[in-house]
N, C-alpha and C positions, 0 to 999 in steps of 0.2 A: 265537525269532529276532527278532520284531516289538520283544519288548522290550528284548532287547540294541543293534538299533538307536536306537531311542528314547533310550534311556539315552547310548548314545556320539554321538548328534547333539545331546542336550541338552548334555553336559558340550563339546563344541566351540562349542556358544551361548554357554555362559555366557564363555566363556574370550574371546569378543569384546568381553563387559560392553558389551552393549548393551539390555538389558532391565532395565528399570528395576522392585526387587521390586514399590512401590505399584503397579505397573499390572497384573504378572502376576497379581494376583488377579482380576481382571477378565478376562482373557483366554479362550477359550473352552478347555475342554481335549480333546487327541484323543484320538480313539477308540484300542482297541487295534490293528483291525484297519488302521486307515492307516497310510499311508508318509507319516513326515514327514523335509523336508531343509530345507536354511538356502538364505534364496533372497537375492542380493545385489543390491542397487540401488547407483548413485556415479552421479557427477557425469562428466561427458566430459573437463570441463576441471577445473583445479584452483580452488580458489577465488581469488576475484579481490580487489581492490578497491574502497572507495568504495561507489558504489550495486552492486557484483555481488559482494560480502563473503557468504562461506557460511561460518557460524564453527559453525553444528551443524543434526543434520537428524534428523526424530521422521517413521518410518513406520506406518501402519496398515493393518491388514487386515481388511474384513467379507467375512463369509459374504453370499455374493449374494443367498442366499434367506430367511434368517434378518433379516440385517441386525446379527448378534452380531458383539463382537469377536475375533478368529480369531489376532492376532498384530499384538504391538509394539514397534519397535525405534527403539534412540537411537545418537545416535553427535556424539561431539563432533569434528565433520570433514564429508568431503565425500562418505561411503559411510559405508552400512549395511544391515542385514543381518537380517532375517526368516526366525522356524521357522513353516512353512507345511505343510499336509495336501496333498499331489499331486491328491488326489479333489477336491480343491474348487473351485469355480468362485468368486471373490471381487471384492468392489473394494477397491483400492490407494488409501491416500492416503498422500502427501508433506508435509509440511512444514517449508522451513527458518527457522533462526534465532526460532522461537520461543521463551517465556520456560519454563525447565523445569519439567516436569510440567504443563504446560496441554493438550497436545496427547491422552494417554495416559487420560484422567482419563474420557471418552466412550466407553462402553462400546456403545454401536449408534450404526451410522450416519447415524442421523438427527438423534444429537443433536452430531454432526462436523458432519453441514451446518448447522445451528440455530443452533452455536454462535460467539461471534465476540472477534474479537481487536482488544485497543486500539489505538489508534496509537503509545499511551505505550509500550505493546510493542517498537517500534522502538527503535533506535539508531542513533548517528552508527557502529559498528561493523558494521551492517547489515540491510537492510529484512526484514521478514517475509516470506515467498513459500508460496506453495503451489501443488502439482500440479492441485489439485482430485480430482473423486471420480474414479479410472480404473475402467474394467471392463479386467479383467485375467487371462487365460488359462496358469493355470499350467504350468512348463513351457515356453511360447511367449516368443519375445525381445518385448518392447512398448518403445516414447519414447513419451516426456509432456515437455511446457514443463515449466518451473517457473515459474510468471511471480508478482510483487511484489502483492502486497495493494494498498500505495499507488499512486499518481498521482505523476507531475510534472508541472506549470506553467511555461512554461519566458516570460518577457518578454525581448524582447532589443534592444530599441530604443524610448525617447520621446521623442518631439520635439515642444517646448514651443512650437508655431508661432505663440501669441499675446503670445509672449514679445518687448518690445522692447526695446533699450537706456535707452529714457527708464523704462518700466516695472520692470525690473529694477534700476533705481537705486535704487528702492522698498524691494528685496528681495525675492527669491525664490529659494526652494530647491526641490530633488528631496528630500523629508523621506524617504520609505521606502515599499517594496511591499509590498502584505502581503494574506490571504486573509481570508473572513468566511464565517459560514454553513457553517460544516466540518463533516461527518461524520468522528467520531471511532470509528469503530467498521467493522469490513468482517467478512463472515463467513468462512471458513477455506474455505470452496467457492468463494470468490473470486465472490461475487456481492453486492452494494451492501445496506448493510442501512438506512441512512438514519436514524443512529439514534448519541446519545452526542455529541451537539453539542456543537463549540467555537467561539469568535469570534462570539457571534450575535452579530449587525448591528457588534459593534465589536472589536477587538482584546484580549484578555482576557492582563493582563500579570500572573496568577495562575497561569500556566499554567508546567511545567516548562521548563527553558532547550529542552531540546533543540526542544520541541514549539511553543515560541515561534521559536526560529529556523528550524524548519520551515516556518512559519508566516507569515513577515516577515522580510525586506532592509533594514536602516537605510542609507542613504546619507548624508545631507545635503552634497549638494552645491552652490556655489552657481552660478545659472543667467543667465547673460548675455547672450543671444540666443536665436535662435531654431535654433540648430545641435544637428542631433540628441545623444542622450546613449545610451550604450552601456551602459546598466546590468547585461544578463546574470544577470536573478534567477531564480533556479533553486527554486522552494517545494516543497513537498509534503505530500499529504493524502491519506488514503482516498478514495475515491471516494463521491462524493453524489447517489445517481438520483432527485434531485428535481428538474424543469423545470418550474414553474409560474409563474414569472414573477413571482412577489409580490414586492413593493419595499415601500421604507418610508414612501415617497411617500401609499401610502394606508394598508400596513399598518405603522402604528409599532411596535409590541407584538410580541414574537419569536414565530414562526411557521416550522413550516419551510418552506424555499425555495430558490434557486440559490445554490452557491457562488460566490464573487464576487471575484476579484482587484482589488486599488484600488490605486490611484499617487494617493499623499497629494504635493501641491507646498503650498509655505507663500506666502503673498501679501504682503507687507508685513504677514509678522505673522500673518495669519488662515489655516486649513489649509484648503485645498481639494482635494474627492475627485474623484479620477475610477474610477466602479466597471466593471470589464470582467466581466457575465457570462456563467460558463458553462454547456456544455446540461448534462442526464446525461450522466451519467460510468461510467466503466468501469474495473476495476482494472487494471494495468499500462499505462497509456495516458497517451501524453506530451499536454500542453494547451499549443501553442505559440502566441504573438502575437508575430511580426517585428517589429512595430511600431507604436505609439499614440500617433495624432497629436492631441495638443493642440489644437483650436482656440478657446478660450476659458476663460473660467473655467470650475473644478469648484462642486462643491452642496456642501454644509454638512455631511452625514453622510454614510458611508460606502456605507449602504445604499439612497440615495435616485439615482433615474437623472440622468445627465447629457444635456440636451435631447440632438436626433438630431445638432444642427448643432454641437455640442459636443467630441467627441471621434471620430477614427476608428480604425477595428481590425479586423483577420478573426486568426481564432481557428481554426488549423490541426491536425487529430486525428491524430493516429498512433500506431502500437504504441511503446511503451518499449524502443527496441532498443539502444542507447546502451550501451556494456558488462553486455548483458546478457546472462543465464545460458543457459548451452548447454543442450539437451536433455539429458532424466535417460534414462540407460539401464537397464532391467532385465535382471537373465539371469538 
């Protein structure tokens, strides 16, 4: 009887084709004496747009005690679907829109948290995200977030206050915002790995389009006074839990250190930086500054501070809620 189960719930598995053959080798196998059934996870809402784009989603299942993989399922949509042992006590991971077969490939759960995902991973079609590790009671209903790997940075107002009409006859522009010091890399537990650097101290224009515009806002616009400018740059990056403050001021030679938002302005010609940074970072976590006040000239490179009397800015933390993902449901 056990088998003829087993058999007509596997052939309903396959008939989802959600199980990808490379991974089932990997998978742990059940016993005869368990009950196994297909267990389904989705999405509450449909998928969305833009930053809340869910174009496909890779579940996992460890044995709680083991730490083996117990069950994995794909699904190119917004639900999918797990053959799980009823006996078991496990943890659940999620992950959407990752790149195929990266997720499946980790055969214990240690090497799902260990393991991590690029930024290049992303798309303008939609960000990485993940559950992280659940503990999950089969049988029982459980939500989990899904929350984004990456970061946004969000600027939304400078004001060039030492801007004057005689000086701006000079020439001056808003040239472009852009990051430095980027962690290219996040781990799939959705915890900071500080690791796979992009942009040390300067803008690295070897880098793919996408990740370059991740990356930096080109404006050039040209500046006439001192009236604010509404640029609305929207970046993004993995998150980088490094706070130590090192600048270029003393340390020239790349090292790691704070991510650093910079508003490049041109002076009659010469580029001048204004670097805003920021603390540790946390994934799905919006980095917003209302506004940065100009008051004088920027420094020469990117990575070097701008005196205290220089520029002003408070740097505002919040959750990434902005058309973001509903809770995932299990049943």
């Amino acid at each position: 009887m056990h088998s003829r189960n087993r058999i007509l719930t596997s052939a309903v598995f396959a008939a989802l084709s959600i199980v990808y053959v490379a991974c089932r080798e990997s998978e742990k196998t059940l016993d005869a004496d368990e009950s196994p059934y297909v267990r389904s996870i989705r999405l509450e809402s449909k998928a969305g747009i833009g930053e809340n784009v869910v174009s496909s989603l890779d579940a996992v299942a460890y044995d709680a005690v083991s730490g083996i993989l117990e069950s994995y399922g794909h699904s190119d949509g917004n639900a999918v679907s797990l053959l799980l042992a009823k006996s078991h006590r496990l943890n659940v991971c999620l992950v959407a829109n990752a790149p195929e077969g990266s997720v499946c490939k980790f055969p214990a759960i240690g090497q799902f948290a260990s393991s991590v995902s690029d930024f290049a991973d992303n798309a303008y079609g939609g960000f990485v995200m993940s559950s992280g590790i659940m503990e999950d009671r089969p049988c029982e209903d459980a939500v989990c977030p899904l929350s984004r790997l990456a970061c946004r940075i969000h600027l939304q107002t400078v004001i060039p206050a030492f801007v004057t009409p005689e000086l701006a006859a000079s020439g001056v522009t808003l040239d472009r915002v852009f990051l430095i010091n980027v962690a290219g890399e996040c781990h799939y537990d959705l915890s900071p790995s500080g690791s796979g650097w992009r942009n040390r101290l300067h803008p690295d224009n070897s880098l793919s389009p996408f990740e370059r515009e991740s990356y930096c806002t080109e404006y050039g616009i040209a500046i006439k006074d001192a009236s604010p400018i509404d640029v609305s740059a929207s970046l993004y990056c993995y998150p980088n839990p490094v706070d130590n403050g090192v600048e270029a001021d003393t340390e020239p030679d790349w090292s790691p250190r704070n991510t650093r938002l910079v508003i490049q302005l041109s002076v009659d010609g010469c580029p001048n930086y204004y670097p805003v940074t920021l603390p540790a970072m946390n994934c799905n976590r919006e980095y917003v500054i209302e506004k940065a006040v100009l008051n004088g000239y920027g420094t020469d490179e990117p990575d070097k501070a701008v005196s205290r009397t220089g520029m002003d800015f408070a740097i505002n933390i919040t959750p990434w809620t902005t058309n973001n993902i509903e809770n995932i449901e299990i049943n």
